[in-house]
C-alpha positions in Angstrom: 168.8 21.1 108.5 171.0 18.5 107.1 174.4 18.5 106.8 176.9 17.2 103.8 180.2 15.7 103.8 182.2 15.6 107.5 181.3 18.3 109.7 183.8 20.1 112.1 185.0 18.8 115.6 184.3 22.7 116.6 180.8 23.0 115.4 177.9 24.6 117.5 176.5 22.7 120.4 172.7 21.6 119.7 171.5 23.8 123.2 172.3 27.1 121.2 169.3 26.7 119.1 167.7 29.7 121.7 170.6 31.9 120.6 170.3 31.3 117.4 166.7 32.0 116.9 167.1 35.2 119.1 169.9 35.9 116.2 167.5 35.1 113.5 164.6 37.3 114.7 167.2 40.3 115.5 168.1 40.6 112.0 165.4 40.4 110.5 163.9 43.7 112.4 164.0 46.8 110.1 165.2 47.4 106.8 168.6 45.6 106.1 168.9 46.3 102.4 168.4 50.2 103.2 171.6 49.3 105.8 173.2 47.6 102.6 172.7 50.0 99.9 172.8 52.9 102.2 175.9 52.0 104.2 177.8 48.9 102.7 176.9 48.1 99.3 180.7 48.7 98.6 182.1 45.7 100.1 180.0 43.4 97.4 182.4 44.4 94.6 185.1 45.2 96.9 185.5 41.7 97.8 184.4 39.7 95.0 187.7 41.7 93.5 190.3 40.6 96.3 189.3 37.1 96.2 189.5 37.7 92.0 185.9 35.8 91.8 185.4 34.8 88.1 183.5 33.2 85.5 182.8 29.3 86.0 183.8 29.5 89.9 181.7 27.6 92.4 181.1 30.4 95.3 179.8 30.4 99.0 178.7 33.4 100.7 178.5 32.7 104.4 176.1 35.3 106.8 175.4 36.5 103.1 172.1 38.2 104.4 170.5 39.9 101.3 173.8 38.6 98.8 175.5 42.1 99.0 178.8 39.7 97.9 177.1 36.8 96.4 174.7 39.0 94.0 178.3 41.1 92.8 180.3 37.5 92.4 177.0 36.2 90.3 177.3 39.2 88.0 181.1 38.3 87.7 179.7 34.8 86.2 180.3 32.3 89.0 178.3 29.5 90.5 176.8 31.3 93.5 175.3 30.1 96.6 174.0 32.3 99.4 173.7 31.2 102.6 172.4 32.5 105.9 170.9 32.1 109.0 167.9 34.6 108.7 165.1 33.6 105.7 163.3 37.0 105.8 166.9 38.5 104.5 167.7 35.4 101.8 164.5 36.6 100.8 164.9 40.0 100.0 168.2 39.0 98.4 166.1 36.2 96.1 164.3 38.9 95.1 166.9 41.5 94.2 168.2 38.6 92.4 165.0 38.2 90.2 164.8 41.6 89.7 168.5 41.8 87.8 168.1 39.2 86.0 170.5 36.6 88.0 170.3 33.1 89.0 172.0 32.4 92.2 171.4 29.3 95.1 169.4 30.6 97.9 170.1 28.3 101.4 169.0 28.6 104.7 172.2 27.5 106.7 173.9 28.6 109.9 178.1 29.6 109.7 178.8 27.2 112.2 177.0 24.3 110.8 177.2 24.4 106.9 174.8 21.5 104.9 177.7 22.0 102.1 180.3 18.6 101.6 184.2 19.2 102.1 185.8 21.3 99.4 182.6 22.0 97.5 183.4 25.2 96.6 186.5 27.2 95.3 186.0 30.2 97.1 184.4 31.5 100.5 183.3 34.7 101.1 181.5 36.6 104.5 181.6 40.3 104.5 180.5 41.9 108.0 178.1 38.6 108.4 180.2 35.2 109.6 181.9 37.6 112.6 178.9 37.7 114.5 178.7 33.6 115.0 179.1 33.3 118.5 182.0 30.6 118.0 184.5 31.6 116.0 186.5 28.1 116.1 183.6 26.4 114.9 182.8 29.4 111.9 186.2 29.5 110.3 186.2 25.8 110.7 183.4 25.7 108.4 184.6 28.2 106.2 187.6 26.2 105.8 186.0 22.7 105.5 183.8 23.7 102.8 186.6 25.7 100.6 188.8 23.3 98.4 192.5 22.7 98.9 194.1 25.5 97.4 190.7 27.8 97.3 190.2 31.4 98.7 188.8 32.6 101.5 187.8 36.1 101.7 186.3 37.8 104.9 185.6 41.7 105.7 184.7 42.2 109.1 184.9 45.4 110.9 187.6 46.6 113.5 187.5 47.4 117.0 189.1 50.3 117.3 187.1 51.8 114.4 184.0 53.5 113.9 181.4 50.4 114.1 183.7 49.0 116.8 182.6 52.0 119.1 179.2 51.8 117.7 178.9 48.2 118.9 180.3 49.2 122.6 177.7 51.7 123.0 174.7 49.4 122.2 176.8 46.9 124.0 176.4 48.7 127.5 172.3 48.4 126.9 171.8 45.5 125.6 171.4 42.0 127.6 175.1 40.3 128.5 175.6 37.7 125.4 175.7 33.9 126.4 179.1 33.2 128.5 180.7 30.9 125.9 180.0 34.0 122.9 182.8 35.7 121.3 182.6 39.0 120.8 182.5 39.9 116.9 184.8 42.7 116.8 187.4 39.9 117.5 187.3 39.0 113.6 188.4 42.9 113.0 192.1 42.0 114.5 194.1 40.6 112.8 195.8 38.5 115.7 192.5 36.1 115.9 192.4 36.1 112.2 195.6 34.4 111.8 194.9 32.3 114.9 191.2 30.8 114.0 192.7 30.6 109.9 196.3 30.7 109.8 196.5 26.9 111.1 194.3 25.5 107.9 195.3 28.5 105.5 198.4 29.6 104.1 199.0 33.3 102.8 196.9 34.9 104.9 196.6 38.8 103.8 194.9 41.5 105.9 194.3 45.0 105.4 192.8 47.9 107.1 191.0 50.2 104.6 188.0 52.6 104.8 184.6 53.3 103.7 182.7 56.8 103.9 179.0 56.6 105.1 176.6 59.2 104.6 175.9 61.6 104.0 172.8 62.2 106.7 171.9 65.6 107.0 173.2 65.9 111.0 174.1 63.6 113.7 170.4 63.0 114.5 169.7 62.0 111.2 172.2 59.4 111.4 170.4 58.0 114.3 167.2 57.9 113.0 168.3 56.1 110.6 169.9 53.1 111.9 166.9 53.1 114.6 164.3 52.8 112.3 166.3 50.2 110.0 169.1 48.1 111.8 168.2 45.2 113.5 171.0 45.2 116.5 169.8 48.9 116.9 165.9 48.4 117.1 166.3 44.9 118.9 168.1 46.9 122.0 165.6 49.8 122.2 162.7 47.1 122.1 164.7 45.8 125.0 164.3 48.8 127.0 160.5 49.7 126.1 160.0 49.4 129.5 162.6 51.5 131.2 162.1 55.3 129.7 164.8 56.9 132.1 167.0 53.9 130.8 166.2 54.5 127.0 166.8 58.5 127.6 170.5 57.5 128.8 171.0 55.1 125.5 169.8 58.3 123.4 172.0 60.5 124.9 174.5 58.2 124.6 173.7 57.0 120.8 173.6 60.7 119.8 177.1 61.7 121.0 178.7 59.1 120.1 176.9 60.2 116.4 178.0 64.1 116.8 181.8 62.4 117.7 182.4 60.5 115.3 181.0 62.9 112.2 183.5 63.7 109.6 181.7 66.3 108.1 182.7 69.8 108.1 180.7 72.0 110.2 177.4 72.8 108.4 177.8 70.2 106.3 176.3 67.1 106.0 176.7 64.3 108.6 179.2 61.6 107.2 181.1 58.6 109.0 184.1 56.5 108.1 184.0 53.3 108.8 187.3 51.2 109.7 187.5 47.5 108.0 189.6 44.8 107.7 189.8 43.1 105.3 191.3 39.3 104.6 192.1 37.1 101.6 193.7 33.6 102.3 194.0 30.1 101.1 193.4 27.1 102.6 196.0 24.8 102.8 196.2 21.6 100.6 
C-alpha cells in the first residue's frame, strides 16, 4: 500500500501485519450487510446529518466496511471515498453502490495508515468501524491528518456500558487475549478518550449518548442465531472453540442469557434490543 502526503508519528508498527490480517479475515466471515441493514443501517443517515455532509463535499469514510455512511453521504451529493481494511466488505458495498445508481471511490486502506495526503478531505466519518483499530493514537491521528483545517470529523462508536458493550465482554471471556499493546474498542464509546485521542488536534468536540432499537427477532434465541450465522466477531470466536464442546456449551449458555437479559420486549412479544451509542462531531483545528 502506498501512502500520500506526511504520515503520523503514531502510525502502526510494520510487525502488526499478523493482526491485521487476522482482522481482515474476521470480518469478512458471515453476512455483514444482513448485520448492516438488519441492525445499523440507521447510523448511515444519522451521521451523514450531524456532520451536515452536502453537495460538492470531498468525504472519507474510515472502517466504512460495506459504505453504510459513505453510500448515505454519496446520495447527499458529495465526493465519496470508502475506505477499509477488509476487500470482501468494500466489495459488497461497490456493489450496492452499482446497484443504486451511485458513484463513490472504493480503497483498500487501513485506519491507522491512510494512502490519503494531509487535508484531502473536508470531512471524516467512521461509524462503529475506526474503534476497533488496535491503536487508537495512531487512528484518530489519521483521521485528523487527512481532514482539512477547519473540516468535520464525525465518529459513532458504541459505549461500554451499553448493550454491545456487554455483548463484546461476553465474547471477550472466549475469545483469545488481543495483542498486549491493543486497545480495547469500547474505549471510543467514552467520552473521556474521545476528547483525549481528538480534543488536542480538534476544537468543539460534541458527544452524545443516543439509542437505536434492534429487532425485532422472534425470541432471545433467535437473536442468537442470528448474529452466529452472520457476524464476524461472533462466528470467528465459536470457530475458535470448534475443538472444545464443553467450552462452546458454556459460551452458549452464556451468549443466550445475556440475549434473554438484555431483551426489551414485552413478554410474548418479539425479541428487541437497544443499543447505547455515542456519538461525536468535531473539527479539527486550523
Amino acid at each position: 500500500m502506498t501512502t500520500g502526503g506526511t504520515r503520523g508519528a503514531a502510525a502502526a508498527p510494520v510487525d502488526d501485519r499478523a493482526t491485521k490480517a487476522a482482522h481482515r479475515e474476521m470480518w469478512a466471515l458471515g453476512d455483514y450487510p444482513k448485520i448492516v441493514h438488519t441492525v445499523i443501517h440507521e447510523f448511515g443517515p444519522r451521521l451523514v446529518r450531524a456532520c451536515g455532509i452536502g453537495p460538492g463535499m470531498r468525504v472519507l469514510d474510515v472502517a466504512a466496511g460495506t459504505g453504510n455512511v459513505a453510500l448515505r453521504a454519496a446520495e447527499a451529493g458529495a465526493d465519496v471515498v470508502a475506505s477499509d481494511l477488509t476487500p470482501a466488505l468494500l466489495a459488497a458495498g461497490r456493489q450496492e453502490a452499482e446497484a443504486r445508481g451511485l458513484t463513490l471511490e472504493w480503497r483498500e486502506a487501513d485506519a491507522e495508515a491512510l494512502p490519503f495526503e494531509d487535508g484531502a478531505f473536508d470531512v471524516v466519518t467512521s461509524a462503529v468501524g475506526a474503534m476497533f483499530a488496535p491503536h487508537h493514537e495512531a487512528a484518530a491521528g489519521e483521521m485528523l491528518r487527512v481532514c482539512r483545517p477547519g473540516g468535520v470529523i464525525g465518529m459513532i462508536n458504541w459505549t461500554p456500558e451499553g448493550t454491545i458493550g456487554r455483548f463484546f465482554r461476553t465474547l471477550g471471556a472466549y475469545a483469545p487475549p488481543p495483542p498486549p499493546d491493543a486497545e480495547s474498542p469500547l474505549l471510543w464509546g467514552t467520552e473521556e478518550h474521545v476528547r483525549r485521542m481528538l480534543g488536542g488536534r480538534a476544537r468543539a468536540v460534541e458527544t452524545s449518548r443516543e439509542v437505536i432499537t434492534s429487532g425485532p427477532f422472534e425470541d432471545p434465541e433467535a437473536m442468537c442465531a442470528f448474529y452466529k450465522e452472520n457476524f464476524g466477531p461472533v462466528i470467528n470466536v465459536y470457530r475458535g472453540l470448534a475443538d472444545d464442546p464443553a467450552r462452546t456449551a458454556e459460551l452458549d449458555r452464556d451468549y443466550l442469557e445475556y440475549a434473554r437479559s438484555t431483551n426489551r420486549g414485552r413478554p410474548g412479544e418479539p425479541a428487541r434490543y437497544e443499543l447505547e451509542y455515542l456519538l461525536v462531531v468535531a473539527r479539527r483545528a486550523g
